[in-house]
DOVEXMI-127843 format. One record per atom (N, C-alpha, C): atom name; x, y, z. Coordinates in steps of 0.2 Angstrom, whole numbers, padded with zeros to 4 digits. Each point is the difference from the previous one (the first is absolute). Example, Ala and Ser with C-alpha at 12.3 -4.5 7.8 and 13.67 -1.06 7.14 Angstrom:
# DOVEXMI-127843
PT   atom       x       y       z
PT      N    0066   -0028    0039
PT     CA   -0004    0006    0000
PT      C    0004    0006    0000
PT      N   -0002    0005   -0004
PT     CA    0004    0006    0001
PT      C   -0004    0005    0003
END
This chain:
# DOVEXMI-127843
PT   atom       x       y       z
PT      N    0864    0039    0895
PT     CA   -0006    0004    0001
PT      C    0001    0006    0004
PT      N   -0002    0006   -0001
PT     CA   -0003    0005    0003
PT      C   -0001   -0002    0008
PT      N    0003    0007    0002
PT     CA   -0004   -0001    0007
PT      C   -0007    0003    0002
PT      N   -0005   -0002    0005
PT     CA   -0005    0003    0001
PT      C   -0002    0007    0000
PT      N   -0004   -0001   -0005
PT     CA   -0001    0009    0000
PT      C   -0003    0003    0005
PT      N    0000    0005    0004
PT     CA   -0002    0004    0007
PT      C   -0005    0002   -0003
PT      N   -0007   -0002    0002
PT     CA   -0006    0007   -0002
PT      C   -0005    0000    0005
PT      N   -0004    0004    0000
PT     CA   -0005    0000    0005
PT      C   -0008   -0002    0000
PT      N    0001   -0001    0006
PT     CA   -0007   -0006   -0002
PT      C   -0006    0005    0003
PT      N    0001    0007    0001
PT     CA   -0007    0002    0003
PT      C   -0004    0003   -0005
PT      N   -0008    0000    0002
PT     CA   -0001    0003   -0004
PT      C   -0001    0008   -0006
PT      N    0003    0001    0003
PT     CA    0001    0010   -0003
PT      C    0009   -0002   -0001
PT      N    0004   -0005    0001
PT     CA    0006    0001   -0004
PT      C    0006    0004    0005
PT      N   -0003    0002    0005
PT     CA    0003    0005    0007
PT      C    0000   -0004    0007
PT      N    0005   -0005   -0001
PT     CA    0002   -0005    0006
PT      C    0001    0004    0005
PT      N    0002    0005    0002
PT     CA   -0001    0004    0006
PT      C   -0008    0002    0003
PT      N   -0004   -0002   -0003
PT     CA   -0006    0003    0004
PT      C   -0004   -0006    0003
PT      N    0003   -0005    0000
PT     CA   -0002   -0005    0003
PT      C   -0007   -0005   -0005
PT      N   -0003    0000   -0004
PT     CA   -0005    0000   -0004
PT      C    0002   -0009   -0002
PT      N    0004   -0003    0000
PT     CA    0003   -0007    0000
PT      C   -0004   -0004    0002
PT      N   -0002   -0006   -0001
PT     CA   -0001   -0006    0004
PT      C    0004    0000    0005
PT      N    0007   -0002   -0001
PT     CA    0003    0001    0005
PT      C    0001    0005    0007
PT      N   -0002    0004   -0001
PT     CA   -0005    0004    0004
PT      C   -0003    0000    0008
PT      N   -0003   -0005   -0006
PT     CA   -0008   -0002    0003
PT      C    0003   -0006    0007
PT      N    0000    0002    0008
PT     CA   -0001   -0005    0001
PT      C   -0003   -0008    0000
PT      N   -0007    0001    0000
PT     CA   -0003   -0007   -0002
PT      C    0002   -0004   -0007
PT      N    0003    0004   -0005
PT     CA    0002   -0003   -0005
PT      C    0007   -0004    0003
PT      N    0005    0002    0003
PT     CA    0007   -0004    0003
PT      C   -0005   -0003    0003
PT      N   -0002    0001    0006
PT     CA   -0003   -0007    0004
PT      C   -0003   -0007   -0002
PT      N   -0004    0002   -0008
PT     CA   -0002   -0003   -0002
PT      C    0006   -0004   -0004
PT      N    0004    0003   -0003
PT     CA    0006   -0003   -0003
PT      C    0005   -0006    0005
PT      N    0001    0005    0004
PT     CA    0004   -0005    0004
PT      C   -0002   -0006    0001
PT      N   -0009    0001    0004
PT     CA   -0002   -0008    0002
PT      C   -0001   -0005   -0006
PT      N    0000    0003   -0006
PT     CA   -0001   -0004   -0005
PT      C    0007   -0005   -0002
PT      N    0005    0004    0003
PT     CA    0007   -0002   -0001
PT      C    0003   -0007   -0003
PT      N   -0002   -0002    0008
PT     CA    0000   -0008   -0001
PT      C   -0005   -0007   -0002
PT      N   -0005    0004   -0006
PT     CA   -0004   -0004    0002
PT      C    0003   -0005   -0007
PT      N   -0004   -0005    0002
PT     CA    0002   -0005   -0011
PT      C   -0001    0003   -0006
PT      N   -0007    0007    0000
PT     CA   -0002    0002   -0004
PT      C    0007    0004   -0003
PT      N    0003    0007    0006
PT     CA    0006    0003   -0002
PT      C    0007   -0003   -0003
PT      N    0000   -0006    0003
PT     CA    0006   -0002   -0002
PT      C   -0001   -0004   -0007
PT      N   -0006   -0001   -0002
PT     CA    0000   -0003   -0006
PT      C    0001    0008   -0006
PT      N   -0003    0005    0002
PT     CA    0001    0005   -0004
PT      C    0008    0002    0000
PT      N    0002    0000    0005
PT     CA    0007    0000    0000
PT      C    0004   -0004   -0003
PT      N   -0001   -0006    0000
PT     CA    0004   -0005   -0003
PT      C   -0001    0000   -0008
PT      N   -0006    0001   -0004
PT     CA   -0003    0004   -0005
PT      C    0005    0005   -0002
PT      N    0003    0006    0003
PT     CA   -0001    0007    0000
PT      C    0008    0000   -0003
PT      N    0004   -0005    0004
PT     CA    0008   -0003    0003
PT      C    0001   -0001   -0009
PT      N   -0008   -0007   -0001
PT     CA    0005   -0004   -0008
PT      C   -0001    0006   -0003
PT      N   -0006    0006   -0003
PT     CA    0001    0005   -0002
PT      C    0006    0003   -0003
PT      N    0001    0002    0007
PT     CA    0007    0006    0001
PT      C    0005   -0007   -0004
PT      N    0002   -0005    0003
PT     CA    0005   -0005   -0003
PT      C    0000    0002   -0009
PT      N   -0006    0000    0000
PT     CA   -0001   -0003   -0010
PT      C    0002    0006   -0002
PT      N   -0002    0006    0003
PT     CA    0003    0008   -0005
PT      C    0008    0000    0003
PT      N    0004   -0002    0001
PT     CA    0006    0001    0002
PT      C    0005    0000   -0004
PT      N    0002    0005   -0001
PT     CA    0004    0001   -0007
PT      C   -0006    0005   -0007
PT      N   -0007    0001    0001
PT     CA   -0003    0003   -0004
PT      C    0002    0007   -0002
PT      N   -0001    0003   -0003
PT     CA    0000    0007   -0003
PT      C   -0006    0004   -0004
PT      N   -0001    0003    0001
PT     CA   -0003    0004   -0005
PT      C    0001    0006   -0005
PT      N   -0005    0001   -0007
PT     CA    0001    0003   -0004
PT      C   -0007    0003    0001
PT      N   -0002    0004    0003
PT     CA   -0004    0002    0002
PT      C   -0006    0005   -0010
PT      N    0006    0003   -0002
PT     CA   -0003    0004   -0005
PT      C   -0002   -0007   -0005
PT      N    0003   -0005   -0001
PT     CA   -0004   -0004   -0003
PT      C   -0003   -0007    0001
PT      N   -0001    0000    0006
PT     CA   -0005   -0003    0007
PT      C    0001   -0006   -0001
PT      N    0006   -0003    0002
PT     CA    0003   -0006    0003
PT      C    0006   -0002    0003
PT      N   -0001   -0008    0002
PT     CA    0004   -0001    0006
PT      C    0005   -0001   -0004
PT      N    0008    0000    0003
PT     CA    0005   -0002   -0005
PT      C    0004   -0007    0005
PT      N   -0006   -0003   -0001
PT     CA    0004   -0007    0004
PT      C    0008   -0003    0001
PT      N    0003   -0002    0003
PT     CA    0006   -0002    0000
PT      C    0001   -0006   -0008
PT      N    0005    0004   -0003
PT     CA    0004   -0005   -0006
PT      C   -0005    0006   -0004
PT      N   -0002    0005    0001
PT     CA   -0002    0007   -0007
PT      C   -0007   -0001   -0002
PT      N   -0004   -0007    0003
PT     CA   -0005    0000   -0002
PT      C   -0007    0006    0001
PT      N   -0001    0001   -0004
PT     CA   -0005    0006    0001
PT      C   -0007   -0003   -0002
PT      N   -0004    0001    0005
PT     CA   -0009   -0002    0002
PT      C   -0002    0006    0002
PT      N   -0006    0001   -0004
PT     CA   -0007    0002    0005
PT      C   -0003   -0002    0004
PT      N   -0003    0004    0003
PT     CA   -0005   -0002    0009
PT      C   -0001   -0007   -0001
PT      N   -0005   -0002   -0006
PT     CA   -0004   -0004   -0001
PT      C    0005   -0007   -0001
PT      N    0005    0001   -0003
PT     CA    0004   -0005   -0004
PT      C    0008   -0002    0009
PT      N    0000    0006    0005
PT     CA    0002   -0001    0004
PT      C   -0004   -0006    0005
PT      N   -0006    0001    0002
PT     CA   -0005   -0001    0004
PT      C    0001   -0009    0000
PT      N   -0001   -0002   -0009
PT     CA    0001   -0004   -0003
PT      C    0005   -0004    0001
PT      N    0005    0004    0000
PT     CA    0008   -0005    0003
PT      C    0000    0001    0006
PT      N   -0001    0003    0005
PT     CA   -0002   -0001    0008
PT      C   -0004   -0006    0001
PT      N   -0006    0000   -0003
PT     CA   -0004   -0007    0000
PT      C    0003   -0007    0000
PT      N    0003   -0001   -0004
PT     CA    0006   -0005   -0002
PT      C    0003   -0003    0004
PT      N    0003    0007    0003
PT     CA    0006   -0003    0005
PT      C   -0002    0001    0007
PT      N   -0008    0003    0001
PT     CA   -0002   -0001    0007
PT      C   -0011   -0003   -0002
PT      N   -0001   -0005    0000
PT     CA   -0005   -0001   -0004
PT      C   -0004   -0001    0004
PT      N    0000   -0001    0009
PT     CA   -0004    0002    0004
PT      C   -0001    0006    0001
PT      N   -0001    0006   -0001
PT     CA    0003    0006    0000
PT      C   -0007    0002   -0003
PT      N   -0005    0001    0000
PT     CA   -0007    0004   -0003
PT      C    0004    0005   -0005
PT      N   -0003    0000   -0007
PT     CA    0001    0003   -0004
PT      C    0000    0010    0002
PT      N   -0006    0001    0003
PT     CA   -0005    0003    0001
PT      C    0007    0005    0007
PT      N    0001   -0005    0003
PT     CA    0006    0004    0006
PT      C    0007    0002   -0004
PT      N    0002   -0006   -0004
PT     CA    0007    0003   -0006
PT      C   -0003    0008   -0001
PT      N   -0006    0000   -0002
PT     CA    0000    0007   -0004
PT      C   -0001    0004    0005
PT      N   -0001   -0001    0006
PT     CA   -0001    0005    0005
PT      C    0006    0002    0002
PT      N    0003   -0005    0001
PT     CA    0009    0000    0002
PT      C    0005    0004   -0006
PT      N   -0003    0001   -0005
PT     CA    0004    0002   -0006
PT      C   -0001    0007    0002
PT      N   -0007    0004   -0002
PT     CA   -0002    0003   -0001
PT      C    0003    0005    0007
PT      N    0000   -0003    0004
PT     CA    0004    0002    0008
PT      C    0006    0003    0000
PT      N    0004   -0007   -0004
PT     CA    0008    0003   -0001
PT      C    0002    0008   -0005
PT      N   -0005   -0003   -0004
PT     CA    0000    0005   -0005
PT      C   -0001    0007    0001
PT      N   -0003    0002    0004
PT     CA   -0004    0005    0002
PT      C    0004    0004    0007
PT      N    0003   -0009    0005
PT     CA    0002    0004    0006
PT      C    0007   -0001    0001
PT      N    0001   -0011   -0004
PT     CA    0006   -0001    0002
PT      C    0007    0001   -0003
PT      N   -0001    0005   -0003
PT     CA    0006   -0001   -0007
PT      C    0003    0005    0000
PT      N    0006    0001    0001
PT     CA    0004    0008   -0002
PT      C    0008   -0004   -0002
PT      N    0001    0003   -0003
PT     CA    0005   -0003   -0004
PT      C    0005    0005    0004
PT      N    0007   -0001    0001
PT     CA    0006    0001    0004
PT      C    0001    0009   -0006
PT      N    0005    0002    0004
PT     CA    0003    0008   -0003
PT      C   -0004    0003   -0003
PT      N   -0007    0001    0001
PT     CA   -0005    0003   -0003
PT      C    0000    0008    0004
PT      N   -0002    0005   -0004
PT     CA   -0001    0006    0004
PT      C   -0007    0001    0000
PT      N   -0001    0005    0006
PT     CA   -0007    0003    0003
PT      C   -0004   -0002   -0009
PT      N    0002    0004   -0004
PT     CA   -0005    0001   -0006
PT      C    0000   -0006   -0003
PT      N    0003   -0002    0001
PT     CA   -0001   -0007   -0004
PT      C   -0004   -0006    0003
PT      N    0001    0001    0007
PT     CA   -0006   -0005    0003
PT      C   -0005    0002    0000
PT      N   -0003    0007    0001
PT     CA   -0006    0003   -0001
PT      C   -0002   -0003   -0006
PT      N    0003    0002   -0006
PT     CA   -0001   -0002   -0009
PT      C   -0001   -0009   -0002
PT      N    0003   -0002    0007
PT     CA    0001   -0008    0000
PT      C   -0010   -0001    0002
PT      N   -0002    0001    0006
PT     CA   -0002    0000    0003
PT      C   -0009    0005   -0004
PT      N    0002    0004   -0004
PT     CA   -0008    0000   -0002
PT      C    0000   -0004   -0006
PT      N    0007   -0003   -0005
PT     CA   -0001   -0003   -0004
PT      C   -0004   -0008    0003
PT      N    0002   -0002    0004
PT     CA   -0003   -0006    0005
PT      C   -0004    0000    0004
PT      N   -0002    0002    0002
PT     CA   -0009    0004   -0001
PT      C   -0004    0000   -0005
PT      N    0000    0003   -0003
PT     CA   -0003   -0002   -0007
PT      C    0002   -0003   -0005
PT      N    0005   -0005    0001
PT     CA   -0001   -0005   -0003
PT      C   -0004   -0005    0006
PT      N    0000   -0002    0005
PT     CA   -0004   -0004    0004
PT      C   -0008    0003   -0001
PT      N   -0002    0007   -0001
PT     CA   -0007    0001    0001
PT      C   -0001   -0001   -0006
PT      N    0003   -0001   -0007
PT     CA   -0002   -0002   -0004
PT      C   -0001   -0007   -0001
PT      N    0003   -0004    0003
PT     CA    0001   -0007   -0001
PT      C   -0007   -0003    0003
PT      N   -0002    0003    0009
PT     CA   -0004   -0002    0003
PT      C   -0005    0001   -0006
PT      N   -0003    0005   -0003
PT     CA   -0005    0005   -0004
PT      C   -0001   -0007   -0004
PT      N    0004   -0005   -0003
PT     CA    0001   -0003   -0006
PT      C   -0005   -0006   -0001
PT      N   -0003   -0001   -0005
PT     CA   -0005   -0006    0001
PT      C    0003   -0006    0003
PT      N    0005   -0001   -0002
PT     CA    0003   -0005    0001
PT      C    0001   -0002    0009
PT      N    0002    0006    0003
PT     CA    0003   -0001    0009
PT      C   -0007    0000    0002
PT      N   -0007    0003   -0003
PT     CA   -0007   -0002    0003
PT      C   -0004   -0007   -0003
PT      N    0003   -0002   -0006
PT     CA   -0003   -0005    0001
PT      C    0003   -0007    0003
PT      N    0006    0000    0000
PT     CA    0004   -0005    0004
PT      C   -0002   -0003    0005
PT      N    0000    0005    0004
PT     CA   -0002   -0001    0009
PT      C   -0006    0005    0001
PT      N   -0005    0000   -0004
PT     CA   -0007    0002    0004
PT      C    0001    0005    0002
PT      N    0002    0005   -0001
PT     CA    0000    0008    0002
PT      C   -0006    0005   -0006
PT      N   -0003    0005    0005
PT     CA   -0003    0004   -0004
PT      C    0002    0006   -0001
PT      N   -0003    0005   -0003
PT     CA    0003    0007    0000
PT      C   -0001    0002    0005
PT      N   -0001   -0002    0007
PT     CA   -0001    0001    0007
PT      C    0005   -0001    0004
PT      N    0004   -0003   -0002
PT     CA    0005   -0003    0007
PT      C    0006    0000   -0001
END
């Protein structure tokens, strides 16, 4: 698998101007007390089998699928589906939150150049604001054209 792609989480794209959550004192303060509680370690322990299941994944981003270990090649949808399988207490609805995540923040493929992860990086984008857009990721898990 790729290492994790670096990108910014603030809202204008310009991590130096402080605009982050991370930022935000009472957002940390809130984070940390949250740290230990049952709620976070189960998101955790969630987050762990995740990362576990794509390990070894790849992407073919031009023609928008994962290329599982042994060459297998899935769609979001047909992905989500074999995560379910091998983690089936795992809400559907969080796979594809998780997917969509990796897709968008966690994925850079090794000896790639600046232009190429840029070029990585809007193709996966809009393949995830397409997927969200899709009747199918709104009727699954109860989403509107709102959220």
């Amino acid at each position: 698998m790729g290492k994790q792609r670096k990108k910014s989480w603030s809202s204008n794209g310009d991590e130096d101007k402080g605009d982050s959550v991370f930022a935000n004192p009472f957002f940390l303060e809130g984070l940390l007390a949250q740290k230990d509680t049952p709620e976070a370690r189960r998101h955790e322990k969630i987050a762990n089998a995740l990362w576990d299941q794509l390990e070894g994944v790849q992407l073919d981003a031009e023609q928008r699928r994962l290329i599982w270990p042994g060459a297998e090649r899935l769609d979001l949808e047909q992905s989500i589906q074999r995560i379910q399988k091998q983690c089936p207490s795992i809400p559907r609805g969080t796979i594809a939150d998780f997917l969509l995540f990796w897709l968008k923040a966690g994925y850079t493929p090794e000896n790639c150049s600046e232009k190429q992860l840029d070029e990585l990086a809007k193709l996966t984008d809009r393949w995830a604001k397409d997927y969200e857009r899709s009747p199918r990721a709104s009727k699954k898990w109860g989403r509107t054209r709102h959220s």
